[in-house]
C-alpha positions as CSV (number, residue, x, y, z in Angstrom):
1,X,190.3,32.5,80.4
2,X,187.6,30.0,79.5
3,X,184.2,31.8,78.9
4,X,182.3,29.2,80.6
5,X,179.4,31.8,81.6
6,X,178.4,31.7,77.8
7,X,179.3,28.3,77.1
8,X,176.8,27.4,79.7
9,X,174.4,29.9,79.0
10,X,171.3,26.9,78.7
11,X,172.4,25.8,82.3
12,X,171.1,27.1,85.3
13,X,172.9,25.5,87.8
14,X,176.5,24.4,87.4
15,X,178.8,21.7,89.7
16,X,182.2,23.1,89.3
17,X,184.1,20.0,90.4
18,X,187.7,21.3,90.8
19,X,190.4,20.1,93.3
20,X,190.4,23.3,96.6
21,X,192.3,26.2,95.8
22,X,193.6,25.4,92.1
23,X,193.9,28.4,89.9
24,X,191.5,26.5,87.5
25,X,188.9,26.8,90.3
26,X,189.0,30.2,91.2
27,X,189.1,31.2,87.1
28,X,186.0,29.6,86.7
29,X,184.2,31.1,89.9
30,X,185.0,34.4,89.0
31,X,183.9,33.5,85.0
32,X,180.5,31.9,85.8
33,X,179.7,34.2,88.9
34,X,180.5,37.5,87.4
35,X,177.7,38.6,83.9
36,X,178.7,40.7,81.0
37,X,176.6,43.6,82.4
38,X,177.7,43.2,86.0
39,X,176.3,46.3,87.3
40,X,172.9,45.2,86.9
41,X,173.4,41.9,88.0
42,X,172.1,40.5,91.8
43,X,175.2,38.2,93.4
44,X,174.5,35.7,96.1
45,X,176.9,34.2,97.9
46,X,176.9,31.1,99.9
47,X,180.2,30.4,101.8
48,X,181.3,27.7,104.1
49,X,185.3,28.9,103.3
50,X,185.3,32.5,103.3
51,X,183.9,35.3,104.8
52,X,181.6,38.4,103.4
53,X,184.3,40.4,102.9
54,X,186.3,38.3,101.2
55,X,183.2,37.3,98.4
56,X,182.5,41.3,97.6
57,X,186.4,41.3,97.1
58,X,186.1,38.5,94.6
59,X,183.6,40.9,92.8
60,X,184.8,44.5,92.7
61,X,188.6,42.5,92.0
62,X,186.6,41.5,88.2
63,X,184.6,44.3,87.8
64,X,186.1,47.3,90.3
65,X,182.9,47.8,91.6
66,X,180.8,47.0,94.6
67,X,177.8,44.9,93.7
68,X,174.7,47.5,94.2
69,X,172.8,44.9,95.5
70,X,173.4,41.1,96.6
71,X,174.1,39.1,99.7
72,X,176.7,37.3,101.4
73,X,175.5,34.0,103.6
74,X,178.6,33.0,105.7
75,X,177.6,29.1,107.2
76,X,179.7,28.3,110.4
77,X,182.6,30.9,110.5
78,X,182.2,34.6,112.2
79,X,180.8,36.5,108.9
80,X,183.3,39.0,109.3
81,X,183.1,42.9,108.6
82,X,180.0,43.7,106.6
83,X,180.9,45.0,103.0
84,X,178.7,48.1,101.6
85,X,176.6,47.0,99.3
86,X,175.4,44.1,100.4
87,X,173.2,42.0,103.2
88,X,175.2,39.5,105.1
89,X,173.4,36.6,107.0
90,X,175.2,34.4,109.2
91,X,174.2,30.6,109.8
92,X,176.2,29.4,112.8
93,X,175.7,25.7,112.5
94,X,176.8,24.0,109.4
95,X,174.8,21.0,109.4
96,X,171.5,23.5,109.9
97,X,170.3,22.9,106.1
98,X,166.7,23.7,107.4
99,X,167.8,27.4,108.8
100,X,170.5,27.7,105.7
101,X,167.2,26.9,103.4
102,X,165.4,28.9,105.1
103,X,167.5,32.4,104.6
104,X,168.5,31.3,100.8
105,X,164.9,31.3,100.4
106,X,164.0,34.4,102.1
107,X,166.7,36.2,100.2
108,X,165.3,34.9,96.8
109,X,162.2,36.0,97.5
110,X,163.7,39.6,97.9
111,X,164.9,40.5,94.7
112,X,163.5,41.6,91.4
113,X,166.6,40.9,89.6
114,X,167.7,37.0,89.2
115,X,170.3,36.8,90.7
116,X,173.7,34.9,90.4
117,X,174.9,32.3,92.7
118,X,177.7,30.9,94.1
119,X,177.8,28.1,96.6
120,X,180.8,27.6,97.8
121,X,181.3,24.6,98.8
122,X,179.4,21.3,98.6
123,X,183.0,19.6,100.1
124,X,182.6,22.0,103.2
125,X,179.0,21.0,103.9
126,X,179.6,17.3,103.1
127,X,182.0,17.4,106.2
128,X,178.6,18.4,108.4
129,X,175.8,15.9,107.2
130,X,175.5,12.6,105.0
131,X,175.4,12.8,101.0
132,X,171.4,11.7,101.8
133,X,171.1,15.0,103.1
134,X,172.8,17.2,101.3
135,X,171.3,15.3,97.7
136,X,167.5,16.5,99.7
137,X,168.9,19.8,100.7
138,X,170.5,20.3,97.3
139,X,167.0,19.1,95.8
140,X,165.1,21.9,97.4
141,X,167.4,24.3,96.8
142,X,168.5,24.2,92.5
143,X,164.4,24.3,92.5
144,X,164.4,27.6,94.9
145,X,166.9,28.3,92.6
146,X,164.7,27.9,89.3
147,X,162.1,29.1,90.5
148,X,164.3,32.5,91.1
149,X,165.4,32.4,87.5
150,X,169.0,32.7,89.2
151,X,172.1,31.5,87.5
152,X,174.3,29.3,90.0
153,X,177.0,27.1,90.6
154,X,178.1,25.2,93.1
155,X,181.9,23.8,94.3
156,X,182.8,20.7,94.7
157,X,186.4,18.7,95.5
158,X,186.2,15.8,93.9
159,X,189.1,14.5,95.3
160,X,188.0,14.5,98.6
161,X,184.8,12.1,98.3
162,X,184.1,9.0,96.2
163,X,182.6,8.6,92.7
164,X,179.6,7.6,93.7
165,X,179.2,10.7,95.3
166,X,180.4,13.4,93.4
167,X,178.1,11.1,90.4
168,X,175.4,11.3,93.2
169,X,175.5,15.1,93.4
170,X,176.0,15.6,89.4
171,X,173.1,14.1,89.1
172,X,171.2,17.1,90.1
173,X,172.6,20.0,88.2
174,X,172.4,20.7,84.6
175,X,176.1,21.0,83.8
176,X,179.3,19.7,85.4
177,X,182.4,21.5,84.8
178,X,185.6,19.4,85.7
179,X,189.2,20.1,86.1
180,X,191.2,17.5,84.9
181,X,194.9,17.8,83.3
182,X,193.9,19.5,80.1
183,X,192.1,21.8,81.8
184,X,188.0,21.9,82.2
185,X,185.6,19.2,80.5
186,X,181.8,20.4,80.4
187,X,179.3,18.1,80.4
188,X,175.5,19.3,80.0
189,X,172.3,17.5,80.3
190,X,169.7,17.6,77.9
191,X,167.4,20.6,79.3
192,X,163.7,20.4,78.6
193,X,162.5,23.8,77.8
């Protein structure tokens, strides 16, 4: 395994641009999601693909335990059993960005710890509104995100949209991780500290 969460240890929010469902993807999740002192850590989930249970199961899979505190944000789907351990909001419309804002934001302002951040996915969402809107919503949210001092990434299929937007998107996060043949290329913006 790639130790991507310390080779991107300046970048604070991550495009993981890897094709749905390839091992590569779900490797690299698991490697930028999870810290070296995961008991301590705050995880956030943001799911258009999954439901709660199946993000906590992601996390005590790695580190066989239960996050002590984080949340699970299920967009469209029925969130599913609530896992101990952790708050689960539900966000019935996918193309609601405002209310989806709205409880990312609310749970952000919550927590002590920064936490860590998985979006998962950009493709999902993408199916709901215009690359316009999800470039503003995206906007708002890596600065909700800064602001936080959370560590995130975010999925995205780049075989399902065009270069110009998956280049659109990239533009807006400090690294891009992508899955090619040889396995994952990083690429990392110059960060102004």
């Amino acid at each position: 395994m790639t130790d991507l969460h310390s080779e991107l240890a300046d970048a604070r929010n991550v495009l993981l641009c890897a094709p749905s469902m390839s091992g590569g993807e779900a490797e690299a999740c698991t490697d930028l999601l999870i810290p070296s002192s995961p008991a301590d850590a705050t995880p956030l989930w943001v799911t258009f693909r999954s439901d709660a249970t199946g993000c906590v199961d992601q996390w005590v899979g790695e580190t066989d335990e239960r996050p002590a505190n984080g949340a699970v944000v299920v967009v469209g789907e029925s969130p599913g059993n609530q896992p101990d351990g952790v708050t689960v909001e539900h966000v019935s419309s996918p193309s609601d960005l405002t209310g989806l804002g709205i409880t990312i934001g609310e749970l952000l302002s919550g927590w002590e710890t920064p936490p860590v951040v998985c979006f998962d996915s950009l493709t999902a969402m993408l199916q709901y509104v215009d690359v316009e809107t999800a470039y503003e919503f995206l906007h708002a949210i890596t600065g909700q995100l800064y602001a936080a001092d959370a560590r995130a990434h975010f999925h995205i299929d780049p075989t399902a949209h065009d270069r110009t937007t998956v280049d659109s998107i990239a533009s807006l996060f400090d690294a891009v991780v992508e899955f090619g043949e040889d396995g994952p290329e990083t690429r990392k913006r110059h960060l102004l500290q």
